[in-house]
C-alpha positions in Angstrom: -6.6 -15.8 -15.3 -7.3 -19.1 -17.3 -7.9 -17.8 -20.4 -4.7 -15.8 -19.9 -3.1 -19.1 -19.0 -4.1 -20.3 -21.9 -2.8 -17.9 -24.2 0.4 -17.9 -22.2 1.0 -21.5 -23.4 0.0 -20.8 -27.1 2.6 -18.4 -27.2 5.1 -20.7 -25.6 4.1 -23.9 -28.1 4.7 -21.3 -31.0 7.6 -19.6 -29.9 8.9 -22.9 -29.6 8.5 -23.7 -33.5 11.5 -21.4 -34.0 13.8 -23.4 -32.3 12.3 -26.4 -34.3 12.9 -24.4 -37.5 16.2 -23.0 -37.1 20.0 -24.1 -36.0 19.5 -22.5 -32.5 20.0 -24.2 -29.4 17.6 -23.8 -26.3 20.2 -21.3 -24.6 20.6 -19.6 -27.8 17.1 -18.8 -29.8 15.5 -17.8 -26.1 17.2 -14.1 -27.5 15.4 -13.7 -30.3 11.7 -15.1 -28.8 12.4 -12.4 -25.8 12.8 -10.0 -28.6 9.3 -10.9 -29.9 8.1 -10.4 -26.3 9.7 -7.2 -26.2 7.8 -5.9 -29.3 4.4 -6.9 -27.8 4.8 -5.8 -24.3 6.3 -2.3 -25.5 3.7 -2.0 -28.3 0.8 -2.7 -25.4 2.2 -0.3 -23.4 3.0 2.1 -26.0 -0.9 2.2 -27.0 -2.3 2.6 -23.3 0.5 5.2 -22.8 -0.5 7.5 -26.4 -4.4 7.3 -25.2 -3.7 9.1 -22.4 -1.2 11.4 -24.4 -3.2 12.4 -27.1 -6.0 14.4 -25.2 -3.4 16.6 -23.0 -1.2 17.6 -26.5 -1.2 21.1 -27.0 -2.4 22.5 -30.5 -1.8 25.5 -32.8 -4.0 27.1 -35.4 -6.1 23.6 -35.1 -2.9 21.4 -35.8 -2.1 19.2 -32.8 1.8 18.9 -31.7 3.1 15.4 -32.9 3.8 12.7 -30.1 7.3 12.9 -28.8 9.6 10.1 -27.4 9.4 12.4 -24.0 6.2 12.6 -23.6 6.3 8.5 -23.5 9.5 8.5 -20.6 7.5 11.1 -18.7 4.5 8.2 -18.2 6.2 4.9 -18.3 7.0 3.7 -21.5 8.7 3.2 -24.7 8.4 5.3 -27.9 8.2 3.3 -31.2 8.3 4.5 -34.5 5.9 3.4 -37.0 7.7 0.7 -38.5 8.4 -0.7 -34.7 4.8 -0.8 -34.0 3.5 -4.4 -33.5 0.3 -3.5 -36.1 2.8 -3.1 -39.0 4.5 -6.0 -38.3 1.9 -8.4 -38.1 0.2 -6.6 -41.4 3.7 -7.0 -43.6 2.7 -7.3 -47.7 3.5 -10.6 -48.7 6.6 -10.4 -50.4 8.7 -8.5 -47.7 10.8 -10.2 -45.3 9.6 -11.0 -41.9 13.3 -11.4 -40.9 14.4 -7.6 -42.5 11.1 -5.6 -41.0 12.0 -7.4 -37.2 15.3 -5.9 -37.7 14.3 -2.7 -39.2 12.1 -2.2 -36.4 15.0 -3.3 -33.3 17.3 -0.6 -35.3 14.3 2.1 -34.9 14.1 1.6 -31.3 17.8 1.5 -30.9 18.4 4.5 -32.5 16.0 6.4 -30.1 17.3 4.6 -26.9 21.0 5.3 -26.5 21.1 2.5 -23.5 19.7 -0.4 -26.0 22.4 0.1 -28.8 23.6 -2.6 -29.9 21.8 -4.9 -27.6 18.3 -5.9 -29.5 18.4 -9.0 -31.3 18.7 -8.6 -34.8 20.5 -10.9 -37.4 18.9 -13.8 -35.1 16.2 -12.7 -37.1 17.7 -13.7 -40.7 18.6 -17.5 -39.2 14.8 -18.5 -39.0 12.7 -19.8 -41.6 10.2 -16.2 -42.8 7.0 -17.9 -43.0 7.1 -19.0 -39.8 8.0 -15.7 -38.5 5.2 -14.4 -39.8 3.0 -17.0 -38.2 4.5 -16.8 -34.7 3.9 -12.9 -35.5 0.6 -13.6 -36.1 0.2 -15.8 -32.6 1.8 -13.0 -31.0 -0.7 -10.9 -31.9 -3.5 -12.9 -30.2 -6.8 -10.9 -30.2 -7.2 -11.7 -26.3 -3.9 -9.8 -26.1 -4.5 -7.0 -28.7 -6.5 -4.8 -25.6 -4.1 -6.1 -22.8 -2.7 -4.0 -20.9 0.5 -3.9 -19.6 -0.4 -5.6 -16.6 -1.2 -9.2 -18.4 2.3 -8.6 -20.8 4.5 -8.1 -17.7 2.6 -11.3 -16.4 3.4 -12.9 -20.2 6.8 -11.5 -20.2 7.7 -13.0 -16.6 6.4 -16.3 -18.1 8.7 -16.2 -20.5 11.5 -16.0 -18.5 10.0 -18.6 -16.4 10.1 -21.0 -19.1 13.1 -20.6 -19.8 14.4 -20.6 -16.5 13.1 -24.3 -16.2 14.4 -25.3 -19.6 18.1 -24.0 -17.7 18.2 -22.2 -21.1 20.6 -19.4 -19.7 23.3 -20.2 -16.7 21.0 -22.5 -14.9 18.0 -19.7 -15.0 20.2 -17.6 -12.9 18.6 -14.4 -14.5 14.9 -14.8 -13.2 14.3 -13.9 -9.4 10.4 -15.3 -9.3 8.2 -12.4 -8.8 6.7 -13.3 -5.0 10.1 -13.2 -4.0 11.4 -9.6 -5.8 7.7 -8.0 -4.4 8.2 -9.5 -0.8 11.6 -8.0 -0.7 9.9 -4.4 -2.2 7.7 -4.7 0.7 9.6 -5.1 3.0 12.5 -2.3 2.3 9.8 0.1 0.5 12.2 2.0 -2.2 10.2 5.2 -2.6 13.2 7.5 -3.1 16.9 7.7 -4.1 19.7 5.2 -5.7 19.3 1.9 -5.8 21.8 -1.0 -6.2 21.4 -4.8 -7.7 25.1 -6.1 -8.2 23.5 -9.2 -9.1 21.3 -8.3 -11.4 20.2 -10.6 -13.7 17.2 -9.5 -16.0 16.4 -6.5 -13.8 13.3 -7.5 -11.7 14.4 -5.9 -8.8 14.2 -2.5 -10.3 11.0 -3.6 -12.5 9.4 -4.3 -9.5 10.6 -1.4 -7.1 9.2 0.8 -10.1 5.9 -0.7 -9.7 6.0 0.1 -6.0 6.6 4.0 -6.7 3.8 3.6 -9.2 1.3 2.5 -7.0 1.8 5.1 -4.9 1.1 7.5 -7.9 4.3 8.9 -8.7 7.2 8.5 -11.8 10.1 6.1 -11.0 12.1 7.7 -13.6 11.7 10.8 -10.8 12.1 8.9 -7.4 14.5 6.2 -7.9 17.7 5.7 -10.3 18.8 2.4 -10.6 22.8 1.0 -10.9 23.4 -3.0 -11.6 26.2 -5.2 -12.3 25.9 -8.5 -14.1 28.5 -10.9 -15.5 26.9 -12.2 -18.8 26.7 -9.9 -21.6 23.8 -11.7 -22.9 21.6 -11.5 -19.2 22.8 -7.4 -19.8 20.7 -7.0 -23.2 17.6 -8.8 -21.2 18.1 -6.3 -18.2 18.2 -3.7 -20.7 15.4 -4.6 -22.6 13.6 -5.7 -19.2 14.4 -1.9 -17.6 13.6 -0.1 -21.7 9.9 -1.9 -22.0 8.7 -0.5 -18.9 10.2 3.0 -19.4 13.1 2.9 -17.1 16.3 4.3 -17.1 19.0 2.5 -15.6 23.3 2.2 -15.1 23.8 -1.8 -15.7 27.7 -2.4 -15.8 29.2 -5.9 -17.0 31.2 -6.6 -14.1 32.1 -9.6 -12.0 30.8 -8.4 -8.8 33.6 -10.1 -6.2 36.5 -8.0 -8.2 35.2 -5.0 -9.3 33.0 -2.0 -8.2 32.1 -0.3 -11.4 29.4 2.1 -9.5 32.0 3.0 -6.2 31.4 6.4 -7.3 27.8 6.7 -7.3 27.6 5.3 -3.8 26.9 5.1 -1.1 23.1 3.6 -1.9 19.6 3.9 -0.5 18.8 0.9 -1.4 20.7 -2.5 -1.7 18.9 -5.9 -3.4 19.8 -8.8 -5.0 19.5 -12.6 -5.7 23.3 -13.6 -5.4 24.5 -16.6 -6.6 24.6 -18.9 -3.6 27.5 -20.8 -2.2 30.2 -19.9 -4.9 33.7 -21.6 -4.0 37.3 -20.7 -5.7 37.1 -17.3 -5.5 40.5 -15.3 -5.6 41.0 -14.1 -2.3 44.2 -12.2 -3.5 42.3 -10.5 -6.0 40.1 -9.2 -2.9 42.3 -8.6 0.3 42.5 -4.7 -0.5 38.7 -4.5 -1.0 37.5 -1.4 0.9 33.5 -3.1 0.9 35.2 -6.1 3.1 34.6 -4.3 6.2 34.5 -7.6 8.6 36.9 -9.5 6.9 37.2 -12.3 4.3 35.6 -15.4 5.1 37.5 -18.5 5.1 40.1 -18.9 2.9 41.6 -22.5 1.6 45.3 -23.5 1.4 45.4 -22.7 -2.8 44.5 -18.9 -1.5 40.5 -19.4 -2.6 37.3 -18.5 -0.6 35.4 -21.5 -0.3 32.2 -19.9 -0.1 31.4 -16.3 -1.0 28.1 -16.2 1.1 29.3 -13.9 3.3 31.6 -11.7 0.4 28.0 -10.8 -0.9 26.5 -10.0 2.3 29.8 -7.5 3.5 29.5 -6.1 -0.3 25.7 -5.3 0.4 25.9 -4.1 4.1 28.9 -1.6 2.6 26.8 -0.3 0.0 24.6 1.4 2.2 24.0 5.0 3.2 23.5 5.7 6.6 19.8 5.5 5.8 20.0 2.4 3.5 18.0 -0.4 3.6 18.7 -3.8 2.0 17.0 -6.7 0.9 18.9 -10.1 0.2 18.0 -14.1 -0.9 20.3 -16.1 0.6 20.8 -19.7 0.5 19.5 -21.2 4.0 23.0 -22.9 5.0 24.5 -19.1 5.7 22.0 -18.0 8.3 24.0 -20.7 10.8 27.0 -21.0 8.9 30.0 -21.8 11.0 34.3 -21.2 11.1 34.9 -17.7 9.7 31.6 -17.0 7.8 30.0 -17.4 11.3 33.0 -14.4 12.2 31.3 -12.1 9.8 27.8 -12.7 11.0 28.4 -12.1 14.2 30.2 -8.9 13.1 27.6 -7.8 11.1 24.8 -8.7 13.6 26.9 -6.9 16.1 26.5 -3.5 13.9 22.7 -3.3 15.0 21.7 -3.2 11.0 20.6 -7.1 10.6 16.9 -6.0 10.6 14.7 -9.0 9.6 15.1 -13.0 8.1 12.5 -14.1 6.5 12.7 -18.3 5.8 11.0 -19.4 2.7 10.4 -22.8 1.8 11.8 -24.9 -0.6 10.5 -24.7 -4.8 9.9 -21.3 -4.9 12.7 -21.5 -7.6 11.9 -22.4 -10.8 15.4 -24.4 -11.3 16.3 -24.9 -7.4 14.2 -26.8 -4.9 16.3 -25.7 -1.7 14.8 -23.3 0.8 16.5 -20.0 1.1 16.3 -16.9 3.4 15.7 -13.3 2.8 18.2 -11.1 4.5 17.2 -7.2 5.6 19.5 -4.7 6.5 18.9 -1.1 7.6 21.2 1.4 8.9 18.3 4.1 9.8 17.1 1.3 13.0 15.1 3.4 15.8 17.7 2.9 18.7 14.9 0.7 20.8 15.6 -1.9 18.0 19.0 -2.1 17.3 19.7 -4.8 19.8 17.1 -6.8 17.9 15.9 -9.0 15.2 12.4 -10.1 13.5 12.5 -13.5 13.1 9.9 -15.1 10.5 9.5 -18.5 9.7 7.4 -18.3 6.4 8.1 -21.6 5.2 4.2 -22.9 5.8 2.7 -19.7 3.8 2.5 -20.5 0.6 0.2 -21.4 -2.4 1.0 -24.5 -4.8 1.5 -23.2 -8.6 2.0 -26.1 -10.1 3.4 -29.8 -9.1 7.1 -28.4 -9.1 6.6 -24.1 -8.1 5.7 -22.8 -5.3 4.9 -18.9 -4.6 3.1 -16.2 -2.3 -0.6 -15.4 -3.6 -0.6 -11.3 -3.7 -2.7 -11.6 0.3 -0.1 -13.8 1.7 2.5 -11.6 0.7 0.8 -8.3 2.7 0.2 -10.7 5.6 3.6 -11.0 5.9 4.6 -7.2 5.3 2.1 -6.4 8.0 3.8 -8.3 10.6 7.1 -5.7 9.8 4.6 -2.8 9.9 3.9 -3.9 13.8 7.8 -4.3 14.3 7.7 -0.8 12.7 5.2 0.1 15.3 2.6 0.8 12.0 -0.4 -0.4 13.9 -2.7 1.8 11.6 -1.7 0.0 8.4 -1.9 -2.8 10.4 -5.4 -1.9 11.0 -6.4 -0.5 7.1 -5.0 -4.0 5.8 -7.3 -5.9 7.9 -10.5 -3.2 7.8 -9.9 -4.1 4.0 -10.1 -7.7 3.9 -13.6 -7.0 6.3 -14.6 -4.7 3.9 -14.2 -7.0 0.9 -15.8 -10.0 2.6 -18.6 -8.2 3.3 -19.2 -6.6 -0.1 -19.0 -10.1 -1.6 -21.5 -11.4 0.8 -23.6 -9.0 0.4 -22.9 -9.2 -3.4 -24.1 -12.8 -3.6 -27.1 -12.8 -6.0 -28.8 -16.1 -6.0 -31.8 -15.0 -8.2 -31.1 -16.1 -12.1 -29.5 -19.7 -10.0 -32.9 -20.8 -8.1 -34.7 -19.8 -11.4 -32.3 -21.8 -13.2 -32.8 -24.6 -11.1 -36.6 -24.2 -10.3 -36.8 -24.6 -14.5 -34.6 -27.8 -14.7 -36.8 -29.5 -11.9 -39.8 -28.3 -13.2 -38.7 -30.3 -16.3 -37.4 -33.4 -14.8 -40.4 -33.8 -12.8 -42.4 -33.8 -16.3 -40.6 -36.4 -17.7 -39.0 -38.5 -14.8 -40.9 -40.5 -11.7 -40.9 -37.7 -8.7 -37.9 -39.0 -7.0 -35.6 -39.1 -9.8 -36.1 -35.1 -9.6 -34.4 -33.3 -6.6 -37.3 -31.8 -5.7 -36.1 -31.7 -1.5 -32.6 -31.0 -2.5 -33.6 -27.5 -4.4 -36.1 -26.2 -2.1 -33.4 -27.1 1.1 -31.5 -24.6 -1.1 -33.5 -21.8 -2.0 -34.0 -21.9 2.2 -30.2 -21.9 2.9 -29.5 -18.8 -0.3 -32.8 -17.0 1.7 -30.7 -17.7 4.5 -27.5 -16.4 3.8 -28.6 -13.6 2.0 -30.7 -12.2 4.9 -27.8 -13.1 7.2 -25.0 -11.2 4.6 -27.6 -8.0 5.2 -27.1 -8.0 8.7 -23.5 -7.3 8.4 -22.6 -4.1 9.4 -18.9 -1.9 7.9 -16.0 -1.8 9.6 -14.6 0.6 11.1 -11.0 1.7 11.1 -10.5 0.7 14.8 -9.4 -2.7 16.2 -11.6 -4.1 18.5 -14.2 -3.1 16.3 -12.5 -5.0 13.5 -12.5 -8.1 16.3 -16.3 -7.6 17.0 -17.3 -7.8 13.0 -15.1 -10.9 12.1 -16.8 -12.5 15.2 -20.1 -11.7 14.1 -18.6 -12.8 10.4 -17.8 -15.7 11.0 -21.5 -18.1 11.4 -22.0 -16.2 8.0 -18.8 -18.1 7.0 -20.0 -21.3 7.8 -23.1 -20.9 5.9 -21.2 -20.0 2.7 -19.4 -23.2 2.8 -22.2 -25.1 3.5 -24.1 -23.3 0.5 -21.1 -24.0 -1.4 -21.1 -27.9 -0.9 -24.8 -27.9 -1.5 -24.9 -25.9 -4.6 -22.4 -28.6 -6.3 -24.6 -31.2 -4.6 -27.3 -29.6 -6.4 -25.9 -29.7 -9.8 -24.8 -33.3 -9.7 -28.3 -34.9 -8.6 -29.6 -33.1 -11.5 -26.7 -34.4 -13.8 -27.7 -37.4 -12.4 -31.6 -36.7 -13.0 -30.0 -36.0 -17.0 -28.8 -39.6 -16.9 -31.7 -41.1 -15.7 -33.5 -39.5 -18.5 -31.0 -40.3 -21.1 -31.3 -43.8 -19.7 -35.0 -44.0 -20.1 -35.1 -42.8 -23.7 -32.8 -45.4 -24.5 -35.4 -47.9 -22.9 -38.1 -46.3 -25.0 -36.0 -46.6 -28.3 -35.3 -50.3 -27.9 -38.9 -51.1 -27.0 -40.2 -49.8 -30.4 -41.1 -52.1 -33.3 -41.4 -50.4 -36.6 -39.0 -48.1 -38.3 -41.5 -44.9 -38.3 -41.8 -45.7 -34.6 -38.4 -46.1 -33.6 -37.2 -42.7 -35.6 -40.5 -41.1 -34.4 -39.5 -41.9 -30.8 -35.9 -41.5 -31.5 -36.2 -37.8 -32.3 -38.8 -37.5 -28.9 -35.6 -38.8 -26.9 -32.7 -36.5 -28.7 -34.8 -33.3 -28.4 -35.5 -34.1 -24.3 -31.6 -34.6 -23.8 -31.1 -31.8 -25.4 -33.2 -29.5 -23.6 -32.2 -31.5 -20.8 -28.5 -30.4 -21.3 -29.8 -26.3 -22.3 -31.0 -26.6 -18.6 -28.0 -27.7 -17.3 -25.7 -25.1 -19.2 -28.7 -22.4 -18.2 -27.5 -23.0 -14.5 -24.1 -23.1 -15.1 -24.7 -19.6 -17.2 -27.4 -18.3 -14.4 -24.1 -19.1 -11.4 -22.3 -16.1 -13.7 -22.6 -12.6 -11.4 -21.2 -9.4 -13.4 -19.3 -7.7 -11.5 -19.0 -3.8 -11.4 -16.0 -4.4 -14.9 -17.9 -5.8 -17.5 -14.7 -7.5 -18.3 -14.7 -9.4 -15.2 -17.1 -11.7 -14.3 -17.4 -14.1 -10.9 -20.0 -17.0 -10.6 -22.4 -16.8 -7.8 -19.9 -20.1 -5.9 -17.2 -17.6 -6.9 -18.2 -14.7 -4.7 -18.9 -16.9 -1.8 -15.6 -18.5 -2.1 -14.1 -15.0 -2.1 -16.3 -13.6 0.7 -14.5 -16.8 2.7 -11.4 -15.9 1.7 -11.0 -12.6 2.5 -12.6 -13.1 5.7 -9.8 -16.1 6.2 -7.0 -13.5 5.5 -8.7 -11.3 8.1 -8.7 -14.0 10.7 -5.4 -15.1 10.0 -3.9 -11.9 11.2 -6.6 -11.1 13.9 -6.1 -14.5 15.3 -2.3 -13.8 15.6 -2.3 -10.0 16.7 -5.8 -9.6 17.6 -4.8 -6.2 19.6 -2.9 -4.6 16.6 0.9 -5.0 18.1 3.9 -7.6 17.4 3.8 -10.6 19.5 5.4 -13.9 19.4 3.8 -16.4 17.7 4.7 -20.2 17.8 5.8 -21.4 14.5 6.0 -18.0 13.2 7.4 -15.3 14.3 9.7 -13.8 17.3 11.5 -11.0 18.4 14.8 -12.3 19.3 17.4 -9.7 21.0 21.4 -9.9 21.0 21.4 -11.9 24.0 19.7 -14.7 22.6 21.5 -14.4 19.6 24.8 -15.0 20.9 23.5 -17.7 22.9 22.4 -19.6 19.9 26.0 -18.5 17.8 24.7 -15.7 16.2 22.3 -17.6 14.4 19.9 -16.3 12.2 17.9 -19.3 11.2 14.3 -17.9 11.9 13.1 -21.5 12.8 15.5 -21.7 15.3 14.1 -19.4 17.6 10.1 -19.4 16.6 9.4 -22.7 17.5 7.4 -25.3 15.5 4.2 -24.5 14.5 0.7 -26.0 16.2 -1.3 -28.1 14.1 -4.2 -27.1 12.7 -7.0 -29.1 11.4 -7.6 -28.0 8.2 -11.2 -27.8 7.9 -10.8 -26.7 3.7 -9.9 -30.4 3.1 -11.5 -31.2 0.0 -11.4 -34.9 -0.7 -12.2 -34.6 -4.4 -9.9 -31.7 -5.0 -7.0 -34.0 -3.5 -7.8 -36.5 -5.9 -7.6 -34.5 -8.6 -4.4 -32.8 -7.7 -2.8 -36.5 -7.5 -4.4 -37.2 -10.5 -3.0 -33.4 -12.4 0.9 -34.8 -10.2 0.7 -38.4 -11.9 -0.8 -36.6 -15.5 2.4 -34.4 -14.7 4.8 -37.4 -14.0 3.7 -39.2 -17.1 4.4 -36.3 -19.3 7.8 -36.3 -18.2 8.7 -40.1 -18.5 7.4 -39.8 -22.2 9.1 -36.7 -23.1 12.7 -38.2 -21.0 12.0 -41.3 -22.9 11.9 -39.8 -26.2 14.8 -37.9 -25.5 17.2 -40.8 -24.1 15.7 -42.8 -27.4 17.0 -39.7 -29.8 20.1 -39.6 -28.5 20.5 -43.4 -28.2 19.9 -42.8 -32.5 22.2 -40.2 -32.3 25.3 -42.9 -30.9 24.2 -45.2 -33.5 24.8 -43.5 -36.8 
């Protein structure tokens, strides 16, 4: 993840030299960079795609049938001709123009894809300087990305839009949904098969990531799911387009403002409703609207100049009309609607009344890369079991969460299925329930038992064998090592004893019991392990320290280089020691391509077991209870006591402390220190800009 981290920002910094060297502004060259993006991701996918191709071609008299643009759509992805292939690119003769091959190569793929004519950049191209096209091809064609797969390029592409998103680059970043929000949504509403509608589309990652969903479960999207949108900006269409083309979808995505036209009435009604609305729009035409079949409940309240104040609630009447009679839909919402009062508070109580307002989900606020307001996520579905009509999950998810950075907040992949197994037990799917949590068992165990602390206490017997050679005997940590090689004999004898878990939940109960005391020696073995290290960074200093002693002490220039070159070569092999543990903590994994230091697999043995205890500790039997601060099953009664709210924390209650026995003093630090580092940045990059423009008024 770092290394991809760090490539992610080498290919921002140079994507950002084409803005530098050309007339674009930052909403308008973001085009042609997600054009370069494009290339890559659709060239990574395009080589994993024609591997697995290849070997299933028929042949004929020993000639093998050329690759076809079907046999691509049938797996995924897109076709590219030879001269659209990233290789050819990259490898241009010098002479020819970066600028004319880019555009060659957008017209190749157009011409093959009926849906993307007209819509790739192309003479965006021509406005930027060609030698440093080619060199941001070059970047672009990083070696730790030339073996990616698709995977780490839809992670690169997302980042993309991220960055962009926060520079406001394009209508205030209103095309990017962040990804923990789209797949928490997916999750939730599970679109396995039939039509699904977004008519707020943006750059597509609703259907992106419901095609992922149907992937996962081993089957084609293009087969299970067919995918109508609506957006307003011709530009955010292209990036759809090219969004739904790179990852081998096939999709309807009508320009269209959403509150006066229904370019896809005839296609409905829908399986499957999601969207990312714009929140709280005012000075809508409610003439334009008072015929519109999809206003079922009514407009909300209109103003005396004939406008809708707030089209909240249009959005959420659009989305409940959409549906089929087995439709499900998943919504973001701004937080403000859920208790909304005057006529929007009308239509929620109209549509609560229905029985199809399923589940609210409260987020916190910064999950957005350009808005720091909490929001809501909004469920619908018609196809209710009759026992829960009358009712609705309430889930107050605003303390789950993992910090990103200092300003974005998200789900980590765990905390997301912690939350979707909650619906399963509303669902009354106690045995997915049951396989989530026998997983995270399952994991913690294999990690414990994993833990190899063989090449570390050789590692570490070296280094103090050395520093008791050339130090006094209590400048080497001679107690603090052999209080560790007892506490890894320990653990590992204690990680053995651990037995599988079976797919039953009081046995599940019974194994994170016995788990946990194995817990509690992994983080002590942690802490003593970086305890370890230090003393004998310190034991390094001490040595250096002493050489330089030694040095000074000498009289005589052959002396004093004699013992000079004594002192360099001990701090060197004093530092070879050192790096020799840090190399020994290294544990390959099962992937050669993955690898997980020996503190790594303890911290992940405590993990997983944490997720397990999270939900055992909350539904320790397997079934949906109320849980303070969390989560409630509120019924109609209680509903229209409280006004038809559906603010979750209204009802759940506020959450008990809980001593947070992870608190890491240092870490703190150094996340105040990364927030100031962070802060400073910004001052100097505001002050350079207020400075410019300050210029600017002066000539």
């Amino acid at each position: 993840m770092d290394q991809i981290t760090n490539v992610e920002k080498r290919l921002w910094g140079s994507a950002d030299t084409l803005r530098a060297n050309s007339n674009f502004a930052s909403n308008e060259y973001f085009m042609p960079v997600m054009g370069l993006i494009f290339l890559r991701h659709a060239y990574s996918r395009f080589l994993k795609v024609r591997e697995e191709i290849i070997p299933t071609l028929p042949s004929r008299g020993g000639v093998v049938r050329e690759l076809t643009k079907e046999d691509f759509s049938r797996r995924g992805s897109i076709y590219l001709r030879p001269e659209a292939q990233f290789d050819t690119l990259v490898g241009l003769p010098e002479g020819e123009s970066a600028a004319a091959a880019l555009i060659a190569a957008m017209e190749s793929i157009e011409a093959d894809y009926e849906t993307l004519k007209g819509l790739l950049p192309k003479q965006e191209y021509a406005e930027l300087d060609d030698d440093v096209l080619r060199q941001v091809l070059r970047i672009f064609n990083d070696p730790a990305l030339q073996k990616a797969d698709g995977d780490v390029f839809g992670r690169i592409y997302e980042y993309f839009l991220t960055q962009f998103a926060d520079q406001k680059a394009h209508d205030n970043g209103e095309f990017f949904t962040p990804v923990s929000i789209v797949e928490t949504i997916v999750n939730v509403i599970e679109p396995t098969r039939g039509k699904v509608i977004d008519p707020a589309c943006g750059s597509g990652g609703m259907f992106v990531q419901s095609a992922h969903f149907v992937e996962a479960m081993k089957a084609n999207p293009n087969e299970q799911l067919t995918f109508y949108g609506m957006e307003k900006n011709p530009t955010t269409i292209r990036l759809a387009k090219m969004n739904l083309a790179v990852h081998g979808l096939d999709g309807d995505i009508q320009k269209a403002i959403s509150y006066y036209e229904d370019p896809h009435q005839d296609h409905g009604p829908f399986d499957y409703v999601m969207a990312n609305p714009p929140f709280n729009v005012d000075e809508i035409d409610a003439e334009k609207m008072k015929d519109d079949k999809r206003l079922s409940f009514g407009l909300p309240g209109v103003n005396k100049t004939g406008k809708v104040s707030n089209g909240n609630y249009i959005w959420m009447s659009f989305f409940h009309s959409y549906l089929s009679n087995r439709g499900r839909a998943g919504i973001v919402m701004s937080s403000q609607a859920s208790s909304a009062g005057g006529k929007e508070a009308e239509v929620r109580q109209a549509l609560v009344k229905t029985g199809d307002v399923d589940i609210m989900i409260a987020l916190r606020g910064n999950f957005f890369y350009t808005r720091t307001v909490p929001c809501e996520l909004w469920f619908f579905d018609k196809a209710k079991p009759e026992h829960l009509r009358d009712k609705v999950l309430m889930i107050d998810a605003r303390h789950v969460f993992r910090k990103v950075t200092r300003k974005v907040y998200d789900f980590s992949p765990e905390q997301m299925r912690n939350l979707t197994a909650i619906t399963w037990l509303y669902r009354g799917q106690t045995e997915r329930f049951t396989a989530l949590v026998q997983d995270y068992v399952e994991t913690a165990r294999a990690e414990a038992v994993g833990a190899d602390f063989t090449g570390l206490l050789g590692a570490v017997d070296e280094a103090i064998a050395f520093f008791v050679a050339h130090l006094d005997a209590e400048e080497a940590p001679i107690e603090a090592a052999q209080q560790l090689r007892a506490q890894c004999d320990a653990f590992a004898a204690a990680a053995a004893n651990l037995i599988a878990a079976p797919a039953e939940i009081a046995a599940l109960n019974e194994r994170l019991t016995a788990m946990q005391p194995v817990g509690d020696k992994a983080k002590t073995l942690i802490k003593e392990i970086d305890a370890l290290f230090k003393l004998l960074q310190k034991a390094q200093e001490a040595l250096a320290a002493k050489g330089e002693q030694q040095i000074a002490e000498q009289s005589g220039e052959a002396a004093a280089k004699r013992v000079t070159a004594e002192v360099r070569k001990l701090g060197s092999d004093g530092k070879k020691l050192l790096a020799a543990i840090v190399d020994a903590r290294i544990v390959l994994t099962g992937d050669p391509s993955v690898q997980l230091t020996v503190t790594g697999s303890l911290k992940r043995f405590r993990y997983f077991e944490g997720q397990a205890h999270w939900l055992l500790s909350r539904f320790s039997d397997g079934e949906l209870r109320d849980v303070q601060g969390l989560v409630k099953l509120v019924d109609h009664a209680e509903l229209a006591a409280n006004d038809y709210s559906l603010t979750p924390g209204r009802y759940v209650g506020i959450a008990p402390e809980v001593e947070d026995d992870e608190f890491d003093f240092e870490d703190v630090l150094r996340e105040i220190h990364l927030e100031l580092d962070g802060l400073n940045t910004e001052a100097a990059e505001l002050a350079e800009v207020i400075a410019k423009n300050f210029e600017e008024l002066l000539v």
